[in-house]
Structure formats: structure tokens, C-alpha cells
C-alpha positions in Angstrom: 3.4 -46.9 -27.9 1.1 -44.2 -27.7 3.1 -40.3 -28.2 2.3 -37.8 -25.5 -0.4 -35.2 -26.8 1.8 -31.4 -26.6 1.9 -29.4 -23.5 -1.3 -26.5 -23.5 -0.3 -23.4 -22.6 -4.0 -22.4 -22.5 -5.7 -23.1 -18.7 -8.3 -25.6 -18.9 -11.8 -24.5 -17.4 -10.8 -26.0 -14.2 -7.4 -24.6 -14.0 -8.5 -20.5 -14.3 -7.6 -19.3 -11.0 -10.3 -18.1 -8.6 -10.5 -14.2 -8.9 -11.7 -11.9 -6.0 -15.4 -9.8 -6.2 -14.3 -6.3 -7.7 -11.7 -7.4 -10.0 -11.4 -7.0 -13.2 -9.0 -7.7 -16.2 -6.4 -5.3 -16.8 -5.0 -4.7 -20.1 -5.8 -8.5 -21.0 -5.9 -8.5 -24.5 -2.9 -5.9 -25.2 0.2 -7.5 -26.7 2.5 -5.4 -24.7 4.7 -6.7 -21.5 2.2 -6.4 -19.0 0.0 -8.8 -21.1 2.4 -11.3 -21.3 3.4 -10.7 -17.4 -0.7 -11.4 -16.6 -3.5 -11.9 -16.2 -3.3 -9.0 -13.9 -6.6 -8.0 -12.4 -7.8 -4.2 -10.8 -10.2 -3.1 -8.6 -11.4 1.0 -7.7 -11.4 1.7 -4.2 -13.9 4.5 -4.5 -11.6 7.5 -2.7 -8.6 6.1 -2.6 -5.7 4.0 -4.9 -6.7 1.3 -7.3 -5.5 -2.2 -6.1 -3.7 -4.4 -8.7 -3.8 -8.1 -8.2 -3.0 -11.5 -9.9 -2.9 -15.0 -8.7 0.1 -16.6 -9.1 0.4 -19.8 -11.8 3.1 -21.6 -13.0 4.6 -19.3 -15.8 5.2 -17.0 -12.9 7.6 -18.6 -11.0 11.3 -19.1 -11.0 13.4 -22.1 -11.5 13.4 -22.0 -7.1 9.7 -22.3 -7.8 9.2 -18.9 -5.9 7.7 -15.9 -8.0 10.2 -14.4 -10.1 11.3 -11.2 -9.0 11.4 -9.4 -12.1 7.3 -10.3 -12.3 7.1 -8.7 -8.6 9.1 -5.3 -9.2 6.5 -5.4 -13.1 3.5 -5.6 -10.4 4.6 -2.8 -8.2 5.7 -0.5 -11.2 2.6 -1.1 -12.9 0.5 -0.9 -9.7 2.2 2.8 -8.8 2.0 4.3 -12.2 -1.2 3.7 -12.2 -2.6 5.0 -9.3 -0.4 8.1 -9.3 -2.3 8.4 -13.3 -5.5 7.4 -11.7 -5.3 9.7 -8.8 -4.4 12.7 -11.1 -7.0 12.0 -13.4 -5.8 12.4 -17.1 -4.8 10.4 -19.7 -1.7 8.0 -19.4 0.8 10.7 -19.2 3.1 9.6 -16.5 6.8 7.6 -17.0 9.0 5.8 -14.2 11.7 7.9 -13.3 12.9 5.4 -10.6 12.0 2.6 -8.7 13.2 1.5 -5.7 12.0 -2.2 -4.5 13.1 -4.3 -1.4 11.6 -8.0 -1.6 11.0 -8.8 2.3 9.0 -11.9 2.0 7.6 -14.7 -0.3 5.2 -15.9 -2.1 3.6 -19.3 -3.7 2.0 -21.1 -6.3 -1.4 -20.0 -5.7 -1.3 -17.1 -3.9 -3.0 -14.1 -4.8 -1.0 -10.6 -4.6 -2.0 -7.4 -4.3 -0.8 -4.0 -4.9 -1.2 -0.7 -2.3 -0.2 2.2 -3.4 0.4 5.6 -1.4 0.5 8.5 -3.0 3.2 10.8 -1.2 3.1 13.6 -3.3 2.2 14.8 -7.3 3.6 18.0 -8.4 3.9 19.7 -11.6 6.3 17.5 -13.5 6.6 14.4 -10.9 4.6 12.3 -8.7 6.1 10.1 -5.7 4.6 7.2 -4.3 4.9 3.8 -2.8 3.3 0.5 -2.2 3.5 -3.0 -0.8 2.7 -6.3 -2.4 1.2 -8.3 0.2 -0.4 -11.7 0.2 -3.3 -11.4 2.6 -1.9 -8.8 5.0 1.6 -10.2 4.7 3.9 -8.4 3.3 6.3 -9.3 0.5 8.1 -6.5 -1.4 7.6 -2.9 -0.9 8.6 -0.2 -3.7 9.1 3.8 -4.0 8.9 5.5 -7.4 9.4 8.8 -8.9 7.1 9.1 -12.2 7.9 12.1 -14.6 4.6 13.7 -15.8 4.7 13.7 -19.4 2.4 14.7 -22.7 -0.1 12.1 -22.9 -0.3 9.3 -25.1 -3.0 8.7 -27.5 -4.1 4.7 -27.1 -4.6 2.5 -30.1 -8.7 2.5 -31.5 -10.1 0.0 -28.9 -7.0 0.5 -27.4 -6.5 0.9 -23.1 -6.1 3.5 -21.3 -6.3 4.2 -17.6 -7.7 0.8 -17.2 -10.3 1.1 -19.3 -11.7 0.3 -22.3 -11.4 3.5 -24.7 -13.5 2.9 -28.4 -15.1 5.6 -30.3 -18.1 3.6 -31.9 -21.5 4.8 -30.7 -22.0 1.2 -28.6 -18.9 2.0 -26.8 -21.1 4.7 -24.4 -22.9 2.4 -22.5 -20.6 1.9 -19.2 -18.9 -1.5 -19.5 -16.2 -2.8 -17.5 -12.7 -3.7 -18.9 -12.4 -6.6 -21.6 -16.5 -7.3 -21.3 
């Protein structure tokens, strides 16, 4: 009687979901939450809000098999603080304040989601915005958050920040995309 080999956690070549053209990998090798909530992909939308997006795979999904909703409300934070940092320019320097979500539809194994953002308004010391998570042009949650402008954080050497990757060394200036 043979023993069955241990489950991989790892995809197989096969099994790494298709990505759409103008994604890239977003904080994909940090050992924070939103690399353990991934892989979460972005994409610039020359004048206007950066779109975050991931495919959804097993580890996602609840025990309902439906996408956890604690992964969704990660994906609309993450997608508004950064486009209200984007959108102002500067280093990371902004904080949720509060974050209002509504799930309004659902989503499967599979499916890839993207983030919208709005910018309603930055000010001073806070920005508001909002977004949907859609699949396609459906809609399943939408969000509105209030992000505190704070001093700016200094990332780690080779570290992210603002999406992209930040390392002093001299071959570092050639223009790369995230995690090349």
C-alpha cells in the first residue's frame, strides 16, 4: 500500500492562474498580510486610479466555498489606500481611518476581481474615497474609506513602496516593473 505523496501548497506550472495584459505583481515577495492574502496583481491607468486585481484560487475561499469576506474588505482597503497614495503622489503616508463595505454580490473559484477606486476628495490630513469589486462589470462589494494622511514611512532596502520596487544600488535605475 502505497502512502499518499503530501499536499503542495506551491501551484504547479499548469495551475498559475491566467493574469490579464497590464498586470503586474503587487508586493509579491513581502512577508506582510497582503502577501499572504495574494498574489494580488496592479495595473496604472495612465490619468486615473490604479486597478488592483487577483484571481481567485482555493486558499481564498470560505468553508461555503465562496470568497472569504475578510479577503474581499483586504482587497478593497488595499485597493483605496492605494490609489488615494498614488493619486497624491508621495510616499506611503496614508492610514485607514474607516472603512465602510457592503458585499452585494458573489464571486467564484476562478474569477478574477478587480478593484475601482474614486477619489471623492484629499485634503490636508484626510482623503475619502470609494470603490467596487467587480467581476467583469458585475458588481460584488463596494467600500468607502476615510485614510488619515500621515508622516511617511521609510520601506525596507529592496523594500516596496507605492507599488514599486524601491533599491538604492546603481542597477536599480533602469525602469523595471514590480518583482522583475
Amino acid at each position: 500500500m502505497s502512502t499518499p505523496a503530501a499536499p503542495s501548497h506551491a501551484p504547479t506550472p499548469a495551475a498559475v492562474p491566467e493574469v490579464p495584459a497590464g498586470f503586474v505583481p503587487f508586493h509579491a515577495d513581502s512577508d506582510t498580510f497582503i502577501g499572504l492574502c495574494g498574489p494580488i496583481y496592479w495595473k496604472d491607468v495612465p490619468g486615473g486610479t490604479p486597478i488592483l486585481g487577483m484571481r481567485l484560487q482555493s486558499p481564498h475561499m470560505n468553508l461555503r466555498g465562496h470568497p472569504h469576506g475578510g479577503l474581499l474588505v483586504t482587497l478593497a482597503d488595499s485597493g483605496l489606500g492605494y490609489a488615494v497614495n498614488h493619486v497624491r503622489g508621495g510616499p506611503l503616508a496614508v492610514v485607514t481611518a474607516s472603512l465602510s463595505t457592503d458585499f452585494i454580490g458573489i464571486a467564484h473559484l476562478g474569477d478574477w476581481i478587480e478593484c475601482h477606486v474614486e477619489i471623492d476628495r484629499i485634503g490636508a490630513r484626510m482623503a475619502f474615497a470609494s470603490c467596487h469589486l467587480k467581476v467583469g462589470e458585475r458588481k460584488i462589494l463596494r467600500a468607502s474609506g476615510v485614510f488619515a494622511i500621515v508622516k511617511p514611512v521609510e520601506p525596507p532596502a529592496g523594500g516596496h513602496v507605492h507599488g514599486r520596487l524601491q533599491d538604492p544600488s546603481p542597477e536599480a535605475a533602469a525602469p523595471t516593473t514590480p518583482n522583475e
